[in-house]
C-alpha positions, 0 to 999 in steps of 0.5 A: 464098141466093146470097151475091153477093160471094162468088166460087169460082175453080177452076184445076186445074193452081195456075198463077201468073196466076189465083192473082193475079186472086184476090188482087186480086178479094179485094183489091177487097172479095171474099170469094175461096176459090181452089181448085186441085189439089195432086196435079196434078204442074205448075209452080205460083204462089204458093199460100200466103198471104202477109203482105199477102193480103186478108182476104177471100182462101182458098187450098185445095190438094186433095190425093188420098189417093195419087199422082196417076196421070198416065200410065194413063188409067183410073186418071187418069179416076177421080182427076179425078172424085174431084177434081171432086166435092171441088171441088164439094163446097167449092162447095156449102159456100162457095155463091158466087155465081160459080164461074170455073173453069179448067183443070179435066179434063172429068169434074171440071167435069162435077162442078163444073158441076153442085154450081153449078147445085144452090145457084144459082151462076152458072157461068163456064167459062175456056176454056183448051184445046181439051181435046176435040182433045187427047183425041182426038189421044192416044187415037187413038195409044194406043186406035186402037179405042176411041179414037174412041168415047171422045173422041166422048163428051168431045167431046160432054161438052166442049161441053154444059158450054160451051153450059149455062156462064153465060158462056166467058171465051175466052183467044183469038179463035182459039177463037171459031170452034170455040164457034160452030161447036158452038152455043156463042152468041156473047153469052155468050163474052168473049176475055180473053188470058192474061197472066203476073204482071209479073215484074222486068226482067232484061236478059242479062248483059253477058258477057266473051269468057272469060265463061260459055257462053251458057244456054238454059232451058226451064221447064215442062211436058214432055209429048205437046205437046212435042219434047225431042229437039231439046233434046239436038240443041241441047245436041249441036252448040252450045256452050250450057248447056241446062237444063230445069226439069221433073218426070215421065216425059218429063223423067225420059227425057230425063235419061237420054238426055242422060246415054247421049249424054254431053252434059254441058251439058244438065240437067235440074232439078226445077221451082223455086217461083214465088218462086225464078222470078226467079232462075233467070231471072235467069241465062238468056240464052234461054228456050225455049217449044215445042208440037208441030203438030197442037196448033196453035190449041187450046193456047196456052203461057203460059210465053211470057207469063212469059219476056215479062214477064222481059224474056227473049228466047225461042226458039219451036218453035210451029205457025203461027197459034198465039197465042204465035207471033203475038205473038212475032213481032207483037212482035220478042220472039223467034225462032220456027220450025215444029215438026219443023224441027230446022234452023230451030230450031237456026239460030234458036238459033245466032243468038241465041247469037252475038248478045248485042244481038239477045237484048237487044233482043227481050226488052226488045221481050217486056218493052214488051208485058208492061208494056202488057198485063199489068196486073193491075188492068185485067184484073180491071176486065174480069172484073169487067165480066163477072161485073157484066153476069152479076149483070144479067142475073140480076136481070132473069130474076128 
């Protein structure tokens, strides 16, 4: 028997909003088990209980037995499966009456999707990325003989778990077209646009002429969407402190790189805990967001989200048409250029260095959208909106 304030909410990669939609669900009376992968190398939110949680709140963190293998693709497939089947075994256990789940590899939702159909959970699938492209984008490069015959395969695994999904909780209308066009009806998708937990308002510091070079921080994920090579061009031609806060192999290169090339002023630097996120981007001038062109509509950065709601000017390296693009420049909350035009890029940062209002004024441009859209009780008021019309529909079938 389905027990119906019971709800299940799986993010894979452990990110700071949907740990916070947890928090308040449970906060509203919600028995919430919120499940994520420890093993999963990503900045994470605040995933340990704190003092004033709900008591309807668990966090789980799953954890392989060794380390997670990012970079082969056979090995990484296997561990996905395993962290899928873990997943849904805390499903079967906990049976609630809703799974939302996010982020989650495609093997491991498969696994998800179906421990939920065997106790009778209805199935929310948020719709972060486009996984299916990416996977073909990477396999064309690194298996250009199977590749194709690979990413076929999840391209129809992707969107049989989406039309057999409850409901699609959408982060962008840009996504609404591909669901269509794959059969995915429209009724059971909502577009609900990812947001940041509001952070404290830093405005730049105000700065003498002999103060403190000018600093750039990039913070997050580096990996195929992305192109640190500017970053060492920025580091290279302007007198700026450039810091990079990431983990892996990429980020690992671009340490040596800068290090070959003598540049001094750009560091790369572990990722800090979601507690400490304030005060690294309390001593940031401008943080910096980039995704490489042919990603274009199927990834949205929600690092943008959280520079926004710190009030932080941001220099952009995103394709047109983009979603955090649109709203860096819908907003004036930052200076955003194509990806593969270095010159824009370094133009665009050589102009936010020289000017301290124009930081000022986007990032308190970035902050005013940040207070009117990322309120976490009207964000929950939506899903539960959409969990409520699910229940409905359950009961009338019955």
């Amino acid at each position: 028997m389905v027990i119906g304030k019971r709800i299940l909410v799986h993010d894979y990669s452990g990110h700071p909003f949907q740990v916070q939609l947890s928090r308040s669900l449970a906060g509203r009376g919600y028995e919430v088990l919120h499940v994520h992968s420890a093993s999963f190398q990503t900045p994470k939110g605040e995933l340990s209980r704190r003092a004033d949680d709900p008591i309807g709140l668990e966090i789980v963190g799953i954890r392989l037995d060794e380390a997670f293998e990012k970079n082969g693709f056979l090995k990484r497939r296997s561990q996905e499966v395993e962290i899928g089947r873990r997943v849904a075994a805390m499903v079967a256990k906990f049976h609630p009456a809703i799974v939302l789940s996010a982020n989650a590899p495609l093997d491991a939702q498969a696994e998800i999707v179906k421990a939920a159909r065997a106790c009778g959970s209805l199935f929310v699938f948020w719709l972060q990325d486009i996984y299916s492209e990416a996977i073909s984008r990477i396999l064309a490069r690194k298996l250009p003989v199977v590749g194709a015959v690979i990413a076929a395969r999840y391209q129809r695994l992707e969107f049989e778990l989406l039309r057999s999904s409850d409901h699609v909780v959408a982060i962008t209308e840009d996504f609404l077209p591909i669901l269509r066009r794959n059969g995915v009806r429209r009724q059971r998708v909502s577009v609900v646009e990812n947001w940041a937990p509001l952070g404290p308002s830093m405005p730049a510091i105000a700065r003498k002429i002999d103060a403190r070079p000018v600093r750039a921080v990039y913070a997050g994920t580096l990996g195929y969407k992305h192109d640190p090579g500017i970053l060492l061009a920025a580091a290279a031609s302007l007198p700026v402190e450039v810091d990079v806060l990431s983990e892996g192999r990429v980020a690992e290169e671009l340490a040596r790189r800068a290090a070959a090339e003598g540049l001094s002023n750009l560091h790369v630097k572990p990722w800090v805990p979601f507690s400490d996120l304030p005060r690294v981007l309390g001593g940031a001038d401008i943080m910096v967001a980039m995704i490489e062109k042919d990603a274009g509509v199927y990834s949205v950065p929600s690092k943008v989200l959280t520079y926004l709601s710190h009030g932080k000017p941001v220099l952009g390296s995103i394709p047109a048409g983009n979603l955090a693009r649109r709203i860096l420049e819908r907003e004036r909350a930052g200076l955003v250029s194509e990806p593969g035009d270095g010159e824009q890029f370094l133009a665009d940062l050589r102009q936010l260095v020289g000017d301290e209002a124009l930081r000022n004024r986007l990032g308190a441009n970035g902050r005013a959208y940040a207070e009117r859209n990322f309120d976490i009780d009207r964000i929950t008021d939506r899903f539960e909106g959409i969990f409520g019309n699910l229940r409905s529909l359950e009961l009338q079938a019955i």
